[in-house]
N, C-alpha and C positions, 0 to 999 in steps of 0.2 A: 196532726201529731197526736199520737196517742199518749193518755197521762195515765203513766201506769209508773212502779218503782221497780219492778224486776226489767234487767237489761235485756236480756234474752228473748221475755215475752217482748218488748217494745220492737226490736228487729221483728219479731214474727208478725206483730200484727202491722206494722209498715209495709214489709215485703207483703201481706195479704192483701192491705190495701192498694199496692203498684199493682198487682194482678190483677183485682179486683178492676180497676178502672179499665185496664183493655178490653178487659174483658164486657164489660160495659157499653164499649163503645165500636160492640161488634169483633172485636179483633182476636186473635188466639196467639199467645207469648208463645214466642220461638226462643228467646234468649232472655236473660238479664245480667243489667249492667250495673254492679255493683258502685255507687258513687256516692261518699260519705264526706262529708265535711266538719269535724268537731274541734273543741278547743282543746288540742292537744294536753295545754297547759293548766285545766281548769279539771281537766274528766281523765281518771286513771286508764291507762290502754287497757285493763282488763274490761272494763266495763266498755269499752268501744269496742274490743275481741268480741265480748257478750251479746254485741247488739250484731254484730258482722255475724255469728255463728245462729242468732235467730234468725235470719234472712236466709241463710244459707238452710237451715231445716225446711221452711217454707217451699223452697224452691226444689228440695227433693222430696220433697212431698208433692209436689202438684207434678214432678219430672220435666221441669224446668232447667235447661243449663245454664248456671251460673258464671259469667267473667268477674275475676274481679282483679285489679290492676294494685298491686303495692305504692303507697306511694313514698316519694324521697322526699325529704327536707332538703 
């Protein structure tokens, strides 16, 4: 996990680091699958938008297709 205070950056260097490891480990990312887990209750959705829309930069940066699934309560 990366310890940083802007939301935005923390997505970005997370998604860099998911690449990062395929890539690592020989492999070339065809896709990413967007999957977040946060305390809804605890962390404002803007600051979880912030961290979804730094992953989301990353991945059009390296042209990477991004899924990512809404999810329902």
């Amino acid at each position: 996990m990366p310890i940083i205070d802007n939301a935005r950056d923390f997505g970005r260097i997370a998604a860099a680091n998911a690449i990062n490891d395929v890539y690592a480990m020989g492999g070339k990312p065809l896709l990413a699958l967007s999957v977040l887990g946060m305390p809804i209750n605890k962390l404002p959705t803007e600051v979880i938008t912030e961290i979804l829309n730094g992953g989301v930069e990353i991945c059009k940066e390296a042209g990477i297709p991004l899924s990512v699934q809404e999810a329902t309560a």
